[in-house]
Structure formats: C-alpha cells, structure tokens
C-alpha positions as CSV (number, residue, x, y, z in Angstrom):
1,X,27.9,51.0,-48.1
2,X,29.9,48.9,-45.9
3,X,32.4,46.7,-46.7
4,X,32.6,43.2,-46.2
5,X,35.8,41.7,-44.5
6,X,37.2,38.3,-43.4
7,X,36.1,39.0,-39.9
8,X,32.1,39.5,-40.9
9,X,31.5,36.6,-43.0
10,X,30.3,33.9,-41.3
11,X,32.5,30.9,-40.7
12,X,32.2,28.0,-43.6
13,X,33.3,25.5,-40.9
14,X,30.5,26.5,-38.5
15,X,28.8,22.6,-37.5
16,X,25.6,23.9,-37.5
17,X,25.7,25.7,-40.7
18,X,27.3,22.8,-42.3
19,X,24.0,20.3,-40.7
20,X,21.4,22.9,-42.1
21,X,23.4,22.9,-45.2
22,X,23.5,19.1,-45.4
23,X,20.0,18.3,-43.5
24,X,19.1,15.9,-46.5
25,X,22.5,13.7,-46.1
26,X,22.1,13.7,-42.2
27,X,18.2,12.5,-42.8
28,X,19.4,10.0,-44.9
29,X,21.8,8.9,-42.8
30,X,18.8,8.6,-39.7
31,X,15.8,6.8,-41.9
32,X,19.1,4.6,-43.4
33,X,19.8,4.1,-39.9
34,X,15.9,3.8,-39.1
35,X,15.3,1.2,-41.9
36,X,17.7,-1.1,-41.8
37,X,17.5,-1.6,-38.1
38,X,16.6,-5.7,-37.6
39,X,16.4,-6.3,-41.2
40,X,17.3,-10.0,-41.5
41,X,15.5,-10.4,-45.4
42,X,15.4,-9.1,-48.8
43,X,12.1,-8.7,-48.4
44,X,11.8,-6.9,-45.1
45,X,13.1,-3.8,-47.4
46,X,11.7,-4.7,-51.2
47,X,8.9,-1.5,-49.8
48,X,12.2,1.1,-49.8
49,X,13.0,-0.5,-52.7
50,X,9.5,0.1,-54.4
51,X,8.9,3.6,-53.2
52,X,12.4,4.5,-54.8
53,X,10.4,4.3,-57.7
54,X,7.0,5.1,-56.3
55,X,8.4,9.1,-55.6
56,X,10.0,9.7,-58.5
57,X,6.9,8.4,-60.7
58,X,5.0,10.6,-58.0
59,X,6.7,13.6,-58.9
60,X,7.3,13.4,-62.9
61,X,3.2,12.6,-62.8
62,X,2.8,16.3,-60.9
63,X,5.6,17.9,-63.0
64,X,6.6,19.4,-59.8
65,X,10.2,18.7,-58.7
66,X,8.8,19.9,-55.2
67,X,5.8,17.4,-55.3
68,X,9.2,14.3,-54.5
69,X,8.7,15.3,-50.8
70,X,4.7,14.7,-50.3
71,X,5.2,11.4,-52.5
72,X,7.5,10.0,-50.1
73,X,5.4,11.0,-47.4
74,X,2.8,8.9,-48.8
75,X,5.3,6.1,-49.5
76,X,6.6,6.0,-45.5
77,X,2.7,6.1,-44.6
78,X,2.1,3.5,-46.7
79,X,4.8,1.0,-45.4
80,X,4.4,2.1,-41.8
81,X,0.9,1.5,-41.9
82,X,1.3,-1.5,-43.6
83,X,3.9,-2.5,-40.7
84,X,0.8,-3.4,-38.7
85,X,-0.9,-6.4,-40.7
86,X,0.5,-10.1,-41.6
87,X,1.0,-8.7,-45.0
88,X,3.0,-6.2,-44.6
89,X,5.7,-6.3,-46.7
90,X,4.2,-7.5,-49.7
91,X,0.9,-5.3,-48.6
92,X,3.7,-2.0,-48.9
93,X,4.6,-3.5,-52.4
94,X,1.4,-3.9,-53.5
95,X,-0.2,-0.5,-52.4
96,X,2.0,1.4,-54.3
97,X,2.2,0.1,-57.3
98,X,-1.7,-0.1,-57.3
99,X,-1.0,3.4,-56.6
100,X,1.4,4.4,-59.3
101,X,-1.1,3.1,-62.1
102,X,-3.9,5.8,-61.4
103,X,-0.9,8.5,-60.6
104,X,1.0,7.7,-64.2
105,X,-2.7,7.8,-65.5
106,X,-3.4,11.3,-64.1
107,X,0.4,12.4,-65.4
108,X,-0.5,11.5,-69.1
109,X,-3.7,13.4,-68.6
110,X,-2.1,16.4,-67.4
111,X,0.1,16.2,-70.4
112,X,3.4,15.1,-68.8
113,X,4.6,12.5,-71.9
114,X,7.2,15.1,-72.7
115,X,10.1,15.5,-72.1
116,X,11.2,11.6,-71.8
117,X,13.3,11.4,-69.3
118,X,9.9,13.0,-67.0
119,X,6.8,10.3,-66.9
120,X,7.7,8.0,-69.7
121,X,11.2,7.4,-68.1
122,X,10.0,7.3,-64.4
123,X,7.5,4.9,-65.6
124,X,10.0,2.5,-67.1
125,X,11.9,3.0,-63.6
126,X,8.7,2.3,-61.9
127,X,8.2,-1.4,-63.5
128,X,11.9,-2.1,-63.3
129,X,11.5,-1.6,-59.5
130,X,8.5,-3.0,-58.5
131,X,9.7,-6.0,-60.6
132,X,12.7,-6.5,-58.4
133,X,10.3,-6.3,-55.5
134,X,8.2,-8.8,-56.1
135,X,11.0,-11.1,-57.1
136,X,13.0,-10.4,-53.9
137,X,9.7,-12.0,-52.4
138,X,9.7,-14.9,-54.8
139,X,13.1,-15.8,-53.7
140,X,13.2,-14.8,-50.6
141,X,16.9,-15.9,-48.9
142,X,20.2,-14.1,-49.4
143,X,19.5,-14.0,-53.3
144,X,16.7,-11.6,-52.1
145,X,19.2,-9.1,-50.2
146,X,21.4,-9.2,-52.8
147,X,18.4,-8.1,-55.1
148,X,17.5,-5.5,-52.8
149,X,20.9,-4.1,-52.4
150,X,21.9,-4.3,-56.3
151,X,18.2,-2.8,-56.7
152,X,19.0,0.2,-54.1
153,X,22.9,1.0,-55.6
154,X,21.4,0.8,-58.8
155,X,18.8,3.8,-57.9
156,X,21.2,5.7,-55.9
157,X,23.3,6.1,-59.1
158,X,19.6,7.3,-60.6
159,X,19.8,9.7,-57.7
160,X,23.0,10.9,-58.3
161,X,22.1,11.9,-62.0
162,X,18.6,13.3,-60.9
163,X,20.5,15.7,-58.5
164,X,23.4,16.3,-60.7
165,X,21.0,17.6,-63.5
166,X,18.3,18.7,-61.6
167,X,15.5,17.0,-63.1
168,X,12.3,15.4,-61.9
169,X,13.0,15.3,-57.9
170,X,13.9,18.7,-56.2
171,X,18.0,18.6,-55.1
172,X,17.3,18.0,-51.3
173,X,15.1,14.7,-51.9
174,X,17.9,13.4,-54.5
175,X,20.4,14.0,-51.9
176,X,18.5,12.2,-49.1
177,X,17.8,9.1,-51.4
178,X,21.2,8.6,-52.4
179,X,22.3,8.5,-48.9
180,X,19.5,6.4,-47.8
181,X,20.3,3.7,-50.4
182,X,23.3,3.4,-50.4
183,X,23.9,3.0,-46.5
184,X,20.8,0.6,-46.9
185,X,22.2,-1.2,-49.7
186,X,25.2,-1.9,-47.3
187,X,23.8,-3.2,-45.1
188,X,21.7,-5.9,-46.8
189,X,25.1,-7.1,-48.2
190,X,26.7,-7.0,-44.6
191,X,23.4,-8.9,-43.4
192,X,23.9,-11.2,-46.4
193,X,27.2,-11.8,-45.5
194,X,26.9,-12.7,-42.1
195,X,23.5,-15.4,-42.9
C-alpha cells in the first residue's frame, strides 16, 4: 500500500482542474456572454426567459434530473432556429410553450404528479414564465427589460435552490443557469439604463 503525501496529490489551485471543475459557470459565463450580445429589448431575450422554464418543466416531465441538458438543447434550437424568420422572438416564445403542454401532458401520464415540487411545481413555474414573456412583448420598452431581468434574477434564485437541494435539474445545468441569468439579467438593466 502506498502512502499518500503532500507532494502526490494533485494541486487544488491547478487552472485547469479548477475550469473542468467549474465548466458549467465558465459556459454560463460564454452563452451569457453569447446572449446578451446586441440585445437593445426586453423582448429580444423574453425566449431565455421562457426556456428557463421550458427545461426545468422538460426535465420534471422525464423524472430524469439528467433529461435538463437535452431540454435545453431543444430550447437553444428552438430560438436559433427561430432567429431566422420575422417572428422570431415571439415565434421562440410561442414554440415552446406549444411545446411544454404535450411535454406536462406526457409527465402526468408517466405518473410524475408526485412529489410537488417535480411536475406540478415546474408547471406553475412554467405559466409564471411564459406569462412574463408574452408581457415583455406587450410592453415592449424599458418596462420590458426590466421584466426580463426581474424574470431572469427571480429564476436564478430558483436555480440556486434546485442546485442546493438537488432536485429536478442535474447540479451542472443548475449551476450553468444561475450564471447565465444572472450575468443576463445585468445586462438588460445596464441596457435599460443606458436607453
């Protein structure tokens, strides 16, 4: 048996074992980066705001914590697809809550009413999000950031108790959201601020 000393373990402080460690936070930080890029509206990113909901729904429908990742796929397919038409951003908005109708429909088949805080509470998320987004393009304006951003802090504190407890989303994806709306959140406040 050999013993372990100081000299063998790897180093804590290594920067590329910290990166792999915290890949979700530095993905975040790009697809914040990413998204925000020539934002100038509300409702230029009320489609982050809806697939916030859209994954989370996604995954409690699956009861697969792991199932977050292939949602959001979906969700960034959808609103780069979407990029391409006149509609787009309400096209994004639209898609996926057409979307999350058939995918609660297909959790409460598969039994996933239980426990609350899975489908029932996701779905509840789910409404309360995709309301915001279709009022940030009713209003449109600064009122609209604002809306966007309070939307987007408001789900990266849902993040932070999703990762905290480990329930619905895996860890990594919770980690990656919260950065992602939070530095987007900023953003639409410093765009605000500058209109």
């Amino acid at each position: 048996m050999t013993a372990t000393t100081p000299e063998t373990l790897p180093r804590s402080g290594d920067p590329r074992r910290v990166l792999l460690r915290r890949w979700p936070t530095v993905a975040g930080i790009a697809m914040a980066a990413f998204t925000a890029w020539g934002a100038t509206s509300g409702s230029d990113l009320a489609p982050v705001l809806t697939a916030s909901g859209f994954v989370y729904l996604g995954a409690a429908a699956f009861q697969r914590r792991g199932a977050a990742w292939p949602v959001f796929f979906v969700s960034f397919a959808v609103i780069g697809a979407t990029g391409f038409t006149a509609y787009d951003t309400e096209l994004g908005i639209w898609i996926m809550i057409g979307l999350a109708v058939p995918l609660a429909a297909y959790g409460l088949f598969r039994g996933a009413a239980r426990p609350a805080e899975g489908l029932p509470l996701q779905s509840l998320a789910m409404v309360v999000v995709g309301a915001v987004a279709v009022a940030v393009l009713l209003v449109g304006g600064d009122l609209g950031l604002y809306l966007v951003a309070a939307g987007l802090l408001a789900h990266a504190a849902w993040d932070v108790w999703h990762h905290r407890t480990e329930r619905v989303v895996s860890r990594s994806l919770a980690e990656f959201c919260v950065v992602l709306d939070t530095l987007v959140a900023v953003a639409m406040v410093v765009v605000a601020l500058q209109n």
